[in-house]
N, C-alpha and C positions, 0 to 999 in steps of 0.2 A: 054453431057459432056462439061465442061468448062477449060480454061487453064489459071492458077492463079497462078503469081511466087512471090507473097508477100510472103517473109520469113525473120524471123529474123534471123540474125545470127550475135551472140557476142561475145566478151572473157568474163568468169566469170567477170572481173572489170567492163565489160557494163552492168550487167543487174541488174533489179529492185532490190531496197534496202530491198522490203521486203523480197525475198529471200535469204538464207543463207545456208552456209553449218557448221554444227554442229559437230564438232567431241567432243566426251565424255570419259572419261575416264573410264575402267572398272569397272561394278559392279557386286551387286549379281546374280545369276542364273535368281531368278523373279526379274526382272528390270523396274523400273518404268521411264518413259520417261520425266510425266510433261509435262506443255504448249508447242506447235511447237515455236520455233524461240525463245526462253530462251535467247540461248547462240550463240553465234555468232565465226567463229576462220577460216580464211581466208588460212594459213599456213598448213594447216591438214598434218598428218602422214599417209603413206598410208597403205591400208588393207595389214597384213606380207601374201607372197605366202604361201599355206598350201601343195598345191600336194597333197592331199587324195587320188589320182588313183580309187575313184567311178567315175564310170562308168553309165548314163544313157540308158536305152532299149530302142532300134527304132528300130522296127518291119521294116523290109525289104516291100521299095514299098508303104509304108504308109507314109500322112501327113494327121498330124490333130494338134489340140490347145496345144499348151507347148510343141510338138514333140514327146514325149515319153511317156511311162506307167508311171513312175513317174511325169509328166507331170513338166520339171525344167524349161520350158522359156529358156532352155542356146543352144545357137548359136556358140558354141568357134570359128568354121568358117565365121564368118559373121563379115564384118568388116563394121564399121562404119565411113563415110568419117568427116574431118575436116569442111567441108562446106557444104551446102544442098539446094538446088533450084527445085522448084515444077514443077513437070512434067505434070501431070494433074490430073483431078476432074471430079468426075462420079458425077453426083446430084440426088438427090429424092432417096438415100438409108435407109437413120436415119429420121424420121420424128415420130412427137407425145412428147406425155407427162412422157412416161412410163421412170423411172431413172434407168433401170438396166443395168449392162456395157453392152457397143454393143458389136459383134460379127466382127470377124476378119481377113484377108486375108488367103489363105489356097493355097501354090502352085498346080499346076496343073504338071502329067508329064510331058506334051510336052512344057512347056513354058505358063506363064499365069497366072493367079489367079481365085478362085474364092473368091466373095464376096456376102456376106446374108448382109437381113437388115430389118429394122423395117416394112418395106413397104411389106413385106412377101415373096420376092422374093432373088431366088440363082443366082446371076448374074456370070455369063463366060467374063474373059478380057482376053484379049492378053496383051502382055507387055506393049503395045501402050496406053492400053486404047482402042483399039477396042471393043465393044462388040459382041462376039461369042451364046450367049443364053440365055436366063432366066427363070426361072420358079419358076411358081406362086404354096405357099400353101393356104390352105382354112383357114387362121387367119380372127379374128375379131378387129384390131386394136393392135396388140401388135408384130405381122408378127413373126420373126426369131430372138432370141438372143443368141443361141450357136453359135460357131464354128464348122463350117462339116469336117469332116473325109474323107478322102478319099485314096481309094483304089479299087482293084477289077475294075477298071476302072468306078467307081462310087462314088458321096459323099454323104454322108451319113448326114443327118440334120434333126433332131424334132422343133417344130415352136410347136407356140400357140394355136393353134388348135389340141393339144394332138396326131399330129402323129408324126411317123419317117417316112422319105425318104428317099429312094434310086434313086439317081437322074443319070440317063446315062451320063459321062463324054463327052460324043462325041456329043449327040444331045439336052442334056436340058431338055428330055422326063422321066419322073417317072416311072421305074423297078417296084416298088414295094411301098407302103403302108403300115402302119399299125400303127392302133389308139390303143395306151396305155394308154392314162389317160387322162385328163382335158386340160394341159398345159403342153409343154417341154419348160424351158429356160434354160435346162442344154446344155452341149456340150459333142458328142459322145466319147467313148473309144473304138477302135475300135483294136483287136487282135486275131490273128490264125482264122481269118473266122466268128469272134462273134464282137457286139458290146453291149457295158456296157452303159445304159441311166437311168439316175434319171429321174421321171416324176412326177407329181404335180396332184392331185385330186382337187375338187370346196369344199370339206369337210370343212374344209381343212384337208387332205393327203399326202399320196403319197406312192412312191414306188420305189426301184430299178430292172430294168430288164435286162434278158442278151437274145440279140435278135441272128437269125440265119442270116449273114449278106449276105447269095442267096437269101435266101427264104421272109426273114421279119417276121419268125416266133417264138413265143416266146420258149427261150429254159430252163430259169429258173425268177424265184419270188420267195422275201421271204415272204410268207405272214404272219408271226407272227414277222416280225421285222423289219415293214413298217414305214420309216420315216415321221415325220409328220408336219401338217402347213408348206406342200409349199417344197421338195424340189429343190431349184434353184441351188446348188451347184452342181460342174463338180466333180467325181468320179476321182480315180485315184488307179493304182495296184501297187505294189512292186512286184516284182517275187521273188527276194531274200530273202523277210522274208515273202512271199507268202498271201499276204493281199489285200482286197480289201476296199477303203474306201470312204465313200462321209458324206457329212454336212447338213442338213440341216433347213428349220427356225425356229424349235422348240429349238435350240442351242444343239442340240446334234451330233458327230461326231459318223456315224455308221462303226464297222469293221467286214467284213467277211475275210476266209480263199478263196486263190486266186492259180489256174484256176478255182477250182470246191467250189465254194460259199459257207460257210455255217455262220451263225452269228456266231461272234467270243466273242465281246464285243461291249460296247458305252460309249462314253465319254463325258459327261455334261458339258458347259461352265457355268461360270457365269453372272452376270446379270449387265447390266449398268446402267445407272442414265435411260432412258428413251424405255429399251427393255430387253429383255430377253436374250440376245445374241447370236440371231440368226448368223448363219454359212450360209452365201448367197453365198461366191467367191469359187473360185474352191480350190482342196486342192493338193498340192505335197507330195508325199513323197521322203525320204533321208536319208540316215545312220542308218535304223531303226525306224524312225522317221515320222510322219505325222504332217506338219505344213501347218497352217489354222489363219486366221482372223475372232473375233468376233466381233457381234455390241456388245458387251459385252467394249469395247474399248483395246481387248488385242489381242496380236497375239500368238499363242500359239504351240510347241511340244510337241506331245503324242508319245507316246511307240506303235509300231506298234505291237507288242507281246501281250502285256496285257490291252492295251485301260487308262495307266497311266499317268500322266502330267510329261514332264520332265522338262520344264520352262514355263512359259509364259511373254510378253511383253507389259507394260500396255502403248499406244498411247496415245493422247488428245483427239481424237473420237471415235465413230464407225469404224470399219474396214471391209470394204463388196470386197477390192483388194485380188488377190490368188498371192500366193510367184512366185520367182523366185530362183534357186540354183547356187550356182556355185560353185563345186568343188576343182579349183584351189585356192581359196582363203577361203572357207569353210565357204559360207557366205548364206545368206539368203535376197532379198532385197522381199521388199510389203509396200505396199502404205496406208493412210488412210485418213480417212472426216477429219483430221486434216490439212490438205495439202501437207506433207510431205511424202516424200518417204526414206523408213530407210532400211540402210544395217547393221543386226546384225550377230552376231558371232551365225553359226547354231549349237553351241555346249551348248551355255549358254545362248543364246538370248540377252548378254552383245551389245551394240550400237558401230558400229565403227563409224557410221558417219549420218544424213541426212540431207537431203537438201528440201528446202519448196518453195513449187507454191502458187499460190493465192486460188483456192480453194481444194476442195476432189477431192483425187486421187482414181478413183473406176474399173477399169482398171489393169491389170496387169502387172510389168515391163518387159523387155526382154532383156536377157542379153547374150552380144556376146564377142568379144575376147578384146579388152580393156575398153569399154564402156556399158552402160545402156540406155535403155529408155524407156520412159514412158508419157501415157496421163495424162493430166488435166483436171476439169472442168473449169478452169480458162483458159481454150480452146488453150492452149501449147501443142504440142509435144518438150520431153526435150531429149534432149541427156548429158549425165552426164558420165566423166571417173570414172568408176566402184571402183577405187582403194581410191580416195578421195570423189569422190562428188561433183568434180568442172564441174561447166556447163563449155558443150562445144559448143553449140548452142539451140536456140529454134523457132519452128516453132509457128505463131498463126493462129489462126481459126475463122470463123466466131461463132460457135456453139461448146459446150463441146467436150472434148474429154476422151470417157471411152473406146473405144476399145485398144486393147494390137498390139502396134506396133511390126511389122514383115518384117523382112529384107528377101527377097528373090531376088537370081541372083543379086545383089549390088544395089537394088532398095527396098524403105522405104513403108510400107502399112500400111496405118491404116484410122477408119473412125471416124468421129464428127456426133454426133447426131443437131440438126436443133438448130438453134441457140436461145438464150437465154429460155432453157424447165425450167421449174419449179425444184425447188428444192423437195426433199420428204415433203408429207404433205402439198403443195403449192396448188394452182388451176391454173391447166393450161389455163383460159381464162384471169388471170391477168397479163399472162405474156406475151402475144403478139406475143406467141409461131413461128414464123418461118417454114413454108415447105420445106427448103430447106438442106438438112443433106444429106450430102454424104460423099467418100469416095476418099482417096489421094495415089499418089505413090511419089516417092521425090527420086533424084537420088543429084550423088556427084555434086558439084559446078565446073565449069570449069574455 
């Protein structure tokens, strides 16, 4: 562990010109966005207060990815400070060529985090940066990409080597085992004693499972309505309109009926200039609603009832980022290979505002009571006031940054993958790939 306090920190007027914030004026339902950085407007109107009074589920006792069964990223308690200075730097977490987002801090009860990483192992910190345990799964190079679950005094994590774990919170020793398919680079759903995991077959395949979270033993599969090529997408439930739902790379969003599973419906994306548009980020639901990101380049609400489109949002790229919600303004923010991170109106998908980094944003944002934030591969973590879009500092990195930053106890977590990996479709021996990817805490400036 190293201690590194290079941090940017600017007012919106200091920072790079290619960045901008966009506010737009209303349009139709399905809204097309056009090129990142079009239009430029400094001045912006901010997002109107909505009050909706939904209400996200957080299961008593539980932390895992997004917080809740609808899994919204929203923090209303978590404040984001004006300044930010690096506390320190765990190294040899992210390493490799593999570009799928990394995996993300998960508090601990007693104080703490834990952190997964490429390198295959679930690392235990203290606040400090002490390290408390780690443990290793059996990956062949691709190590750990969900976020773990934790409860029962255990976190719960699938790795590339097609199993789930149940990892003892106290000592770092594995409870329990159990191989379900080829590859997990989902992240668990974990509730009432059960956990919900998409998993990935060599087929290509896949499958969703609902596991017994003592035992590790399987307590349902749908076998006739098995998602295919590659589930990597994170599942998410609604209790309210009682749905259970995940994405994945065959571009189809699948819906069951939720506690007790049965196929409900599925919902086809379309196809973009260079894929089929696949559903890789995780998916939220809201208001009845399921919103999701395709490589398809649209961001898209379905009808949680009947598996029907209620808008969609056409980006400049690909979109492989999972939303974030936030109720009090009734917005929706996610990220895309376009470079920008867009906060739309979750009723109409209409654009309030966003704002552009230098490269894809593949990470998911995280939104707390005035602000947003969000990684880069253009190796920034941004902090942005949630209502306009005006940067309020940025952090840089040696190496990308796709994990979804997470504010716990007033302190900032998030990790970079090794610095300059290849882009998709690149060769990572041309790029001079870096061993060094790790993970950060970042506390207020004094």
């Amino acid at each position: 562990m190293t201690d590194d306090s290079h941090v940017d920190s600017r007012s919106p007027r200091d920072t790079h010109s290619r960045r901008r914030v966009l506010q737009v004026a209303a349009g139709a339902a399905t809204a097309t966005a056009g090129l990142a950085g079009c239009l430029s407007q400094t001045d912006t109107a901010k997002i109107p207060l909505a009050e909706t009074g939904l209400e996200q589920t957080i299961p008593d006792g539980v932390a895992q990815f997004r917080r809740s069964l609808e899994r919204w990223g929203y923090y209303p308690e978590a404040t984001v400070p004006d300044e930010v200075e690096r506390e320190w730097r765990l190294d040899q977490l992210n390493t490799g060529s593999h570009s799928a987002a990394k995996a993300s801090a998960v508090p601990l009860p007693d104080g703490g985090v834990v952190f997964p990483g490429d390198t295959g192992y679930l690392v235990a910190l203290d606040a400090d940066g002490t390290e408390r345990w780690r443990a290793g799964t059996d990956t062949d190079g691709r190590g750990i990409h969900g976020t773990p679950a934790v409860a029962d005094g255990r976190a719960y994590i699938g790795a590339y080597d097609g199993i789930l774990y149940a990892v003892d919170l106290e000592s770092g020793d594995v409870d329990w085992q159990t191989k379900l398919g080829g590859s997990i680079g989902s992240s668990p759903l974990y509730h009432d004693g059960r956990i919900v995991m998409a998993v990935e077959y060599p087929d290509p395949e896949g499958s969703t499972f609902v596991v017994d979270a003592e035992t590790g033993e399987t307590i349902w599969e749908d076998p006739e309505h098995r998602p295919t090529d590659h589930p990597h997408s994170t599942p998410a439930a609604d209790p309210e309109t009682g749905r259970l739902v995940c994405g994945s790379n065959d571009g189809i969003l699948y819906g069951w009926s939720y506690p007790d599973p049965e196929f409900a419906w599925s919902f086809e994306t379309g196809s973009g200039d260079d894929n089929d548009g696949d559903i890789k980020g995780p998916i939220a639901t809201y208001d009845g609603g399921a919103y999701f990101g395709s490589w398809d380049h649209n961001v898209y609400r379905v009808a949680l009832e009947d598996g029907s489109e209620d808008w969609s949002f056409q980006t400049g790229n690909l979109v492989m980022s999972g939303p974030a919600l936030d109720p009090v303004l009734d917005t929706v923010f996610i990220g895309s290979h376009d470079g920008n991170l867009y906060a739309l109106d979750a009723q109409s998908g209409e654009r309030h505002w966003s704002f552009e980094t230098g490269r894809p944003i593949t990470g998911c944002p995280t939104v707390c009571d005035e602000r947003v934030l969000v990684g880069s591969k253009d190796g920034s973590v941004y902090a942005l006031e949630k209502r306009t879009g005006e940067l309020v500092w940025e952090v840089d990195n040696d190496g990308v940054v796709t994990s979804t930053p997470r504010v716990i106890d007033g302190g900032i977590y998030y990790a970079e993958r090794a610095p300059n990996p290849p882009e998709d479709g690149e060769d990572a021996s041309d790029e001079g790939v870096d061993d060094d990817g790790g993970g950060y805490k970042l506390v207020a400036a004094e």
